[in-house]
N, C-alpha and C positions, 0 to 999 in steps of 0.2 A: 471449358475456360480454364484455362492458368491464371496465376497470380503470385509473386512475391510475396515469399514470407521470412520471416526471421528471429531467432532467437536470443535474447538479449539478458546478463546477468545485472539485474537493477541494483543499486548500494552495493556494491561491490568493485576492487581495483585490483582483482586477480579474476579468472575463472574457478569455478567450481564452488563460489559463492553468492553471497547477495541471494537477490529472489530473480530465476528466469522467470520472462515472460513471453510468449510470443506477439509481432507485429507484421500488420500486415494493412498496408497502404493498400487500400481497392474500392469500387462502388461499389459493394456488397452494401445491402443495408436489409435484407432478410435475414429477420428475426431465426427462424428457425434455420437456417444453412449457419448462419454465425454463431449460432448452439452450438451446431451438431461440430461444425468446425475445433471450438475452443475444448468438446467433448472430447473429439480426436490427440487434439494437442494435448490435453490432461495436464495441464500448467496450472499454478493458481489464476492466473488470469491471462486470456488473449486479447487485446487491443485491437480496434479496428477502427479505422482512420478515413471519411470519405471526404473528397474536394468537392465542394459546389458553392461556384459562383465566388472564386479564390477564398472560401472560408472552408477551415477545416472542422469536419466534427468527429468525436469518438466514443462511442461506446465500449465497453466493458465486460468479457463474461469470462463468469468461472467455470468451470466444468459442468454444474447443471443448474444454473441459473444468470441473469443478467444484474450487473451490479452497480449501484447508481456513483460509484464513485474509487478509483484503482489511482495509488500513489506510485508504486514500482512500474506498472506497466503504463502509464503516463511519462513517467523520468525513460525507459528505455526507447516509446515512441519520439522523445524528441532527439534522442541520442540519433535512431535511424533517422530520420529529418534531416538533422544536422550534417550527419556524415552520407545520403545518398538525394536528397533531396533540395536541400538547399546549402551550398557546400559553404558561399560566403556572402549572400548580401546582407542576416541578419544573424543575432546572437539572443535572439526570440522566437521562439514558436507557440502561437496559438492556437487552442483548440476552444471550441465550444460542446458542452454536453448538456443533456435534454433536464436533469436536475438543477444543478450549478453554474449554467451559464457559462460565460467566458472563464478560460486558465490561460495562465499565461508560465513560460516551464524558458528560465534565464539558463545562456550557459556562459561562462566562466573560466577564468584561466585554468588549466589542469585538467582540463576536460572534468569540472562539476559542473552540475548541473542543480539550479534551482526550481518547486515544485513550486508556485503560489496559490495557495489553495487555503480556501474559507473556515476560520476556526470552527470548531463543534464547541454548542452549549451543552454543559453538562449539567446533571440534575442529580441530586441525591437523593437514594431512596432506603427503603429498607432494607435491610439484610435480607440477602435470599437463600434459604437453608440448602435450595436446590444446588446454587453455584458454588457453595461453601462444600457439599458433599460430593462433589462433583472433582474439586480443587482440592482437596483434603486440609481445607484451611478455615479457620475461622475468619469471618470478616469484619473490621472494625468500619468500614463505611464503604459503602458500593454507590456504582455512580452510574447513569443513563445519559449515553450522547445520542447523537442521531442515528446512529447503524449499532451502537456495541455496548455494552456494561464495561464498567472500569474498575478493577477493583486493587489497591497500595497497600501489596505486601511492605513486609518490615525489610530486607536484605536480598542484596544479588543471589546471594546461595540459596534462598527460598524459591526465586526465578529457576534458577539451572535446576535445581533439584526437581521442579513440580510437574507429576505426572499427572493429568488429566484424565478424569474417565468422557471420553469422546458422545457414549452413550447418552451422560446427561446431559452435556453439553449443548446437544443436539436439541433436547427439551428447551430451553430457556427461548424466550421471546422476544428474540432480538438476534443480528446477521449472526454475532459471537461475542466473545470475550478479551478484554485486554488486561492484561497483568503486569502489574509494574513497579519499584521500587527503586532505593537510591541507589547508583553504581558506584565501584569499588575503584573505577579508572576514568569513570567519564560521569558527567551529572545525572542522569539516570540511565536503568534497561528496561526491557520490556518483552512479555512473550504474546502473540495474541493467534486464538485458536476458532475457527471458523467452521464445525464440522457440518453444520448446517447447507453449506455451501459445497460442499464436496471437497473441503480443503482441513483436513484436522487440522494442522498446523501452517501459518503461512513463514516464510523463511523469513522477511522483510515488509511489513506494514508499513506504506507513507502515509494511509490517507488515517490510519491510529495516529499520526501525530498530530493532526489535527485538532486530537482528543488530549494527548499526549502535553503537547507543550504548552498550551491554557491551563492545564492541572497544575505540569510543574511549575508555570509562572507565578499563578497563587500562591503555591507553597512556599518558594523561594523567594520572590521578589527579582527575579531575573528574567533577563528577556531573549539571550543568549544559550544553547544548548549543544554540549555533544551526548550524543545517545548512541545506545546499542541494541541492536533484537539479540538475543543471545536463544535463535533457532541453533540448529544442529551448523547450515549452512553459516550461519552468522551475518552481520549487514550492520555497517557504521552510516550515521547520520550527522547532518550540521542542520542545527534549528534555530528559528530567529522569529521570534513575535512582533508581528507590526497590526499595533489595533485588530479590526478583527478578521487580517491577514494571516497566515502562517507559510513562511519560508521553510521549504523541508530538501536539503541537499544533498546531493549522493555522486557518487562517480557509476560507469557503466562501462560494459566491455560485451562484446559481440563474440558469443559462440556459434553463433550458424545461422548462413543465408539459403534456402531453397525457394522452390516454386511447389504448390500444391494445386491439385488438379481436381475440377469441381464443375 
């Protein structure tokens, strides 16, 4: 069996940045071929998109596990949509997924693309000496969403600068880490590190904004957001709080179409 695949730079409005991801419109719905698949691709996450009964559904997987929720590789699925599937009768596409139910992924003049996706509660807990020794930081308050710990450094340069030891990382009890502080050009940045996942670092987190932009709206009193992942890759965002929606927007640009054989 063939099948279309393709490669897409999520938050990104050039190549060679953003987060790829790969996508691939097919009935596949084996568990383990869609592993071994996204194993192959070695991306932080492959999307995979099946019709039935004109509703679309999608799941999520990173290199060695399946993952109940993908910001980047959702924004690139609709982009492929948009541009090979449904070229004009809508400026919608939805998908359904087995955690979260209905998404709904708007696009927009300039070819952006909006995410709508379910705020994460966050929880405060205790310092954890692990994630502090890990981050070589001390922590003044850490935070528990539903996939990741959050933790508000002081300054951008403490983001760029922070080496991670991947090792402990990997101990902590939850998918990963998201790190964040005020930005120096944009209302915050953020780094968030997954090695648990097969992904030490991911280049572009949408579904961290989840986490992300409920933080900063308490903080601030804003509901409005430009953010940055300040990866090596890099990946700009536009963020917008509606109740307990969250608007996560990005642009997307197509590095490579083939077929893989299975």
């Amino acid at each position: 069996m063939t099948t279309p695949i393709y490669y897409v730079d999520a938050f990104a409005d050039k190549l060679f940045s953003g987060n790829p991801a790969a996508v691939i419109f097919s009935q596949i719905n084996d568990s383990y071929l869609m592993q071994n698949i996204a194993a192959e691709n070695n991306l932080s996450e492959t999307a995979f998109i099946r019709e039935s009964n004109g509703k679309f559904y999608i799941r999520w997987f990173a290199p060695s596990c399946e993952i109940d929720l993908c910001g980047h590789a959702t924004l690139a699925s609709a982009f492929i949509y948009f541009k090979y599937i449904d070229k004009f009768s809508s400026n919608i596409f939805k998908v359904s997924c087995a955690k979260h139910g209905d998404l709904k992924i708007y696009k927009k003049n300039n070819n952006n693309f909006y995410l709508d996706f379910p705020t994460d509660h966050l929880i405060r807990e205790e310092t954890s000496s692990l994630i502090e020794s890990a981050i070589g930081h001390k922590i003044g308050h850490l935070y528990r969403g539903r996939d990741d710990y959050l933790v508000n450094l002081k300054s951008e340069n403490q983001i760029i600068n922070l080496k991670p030891d991947f090792l402990k990382l990997k101990e902590i009890n939850a998918r990963g880490l998201i790190v964040t502080a005020p930005g120096d050009n944009c209302d915050f940045v953020s780094r968030c590190f997954f090695p648990s996942t097969g992904v030490d670092e991911d280049p572009v987190t949408g579904s961290a904004h989840t986490s992300l932009v409920p933080f900063w709206a308490e903080k601030t009193g804003k509901k409005k957001f430009n953010a940055k992942q300040l990866s090596s890759r890099g990946g700009k965002l536009f963020c917008e709080l509606e109740g307990s929606r969250v608007l996560i927007g990005g642009k997307a640009i197509e590095y490579m179409k083939g077929v893989i054989n299975i």
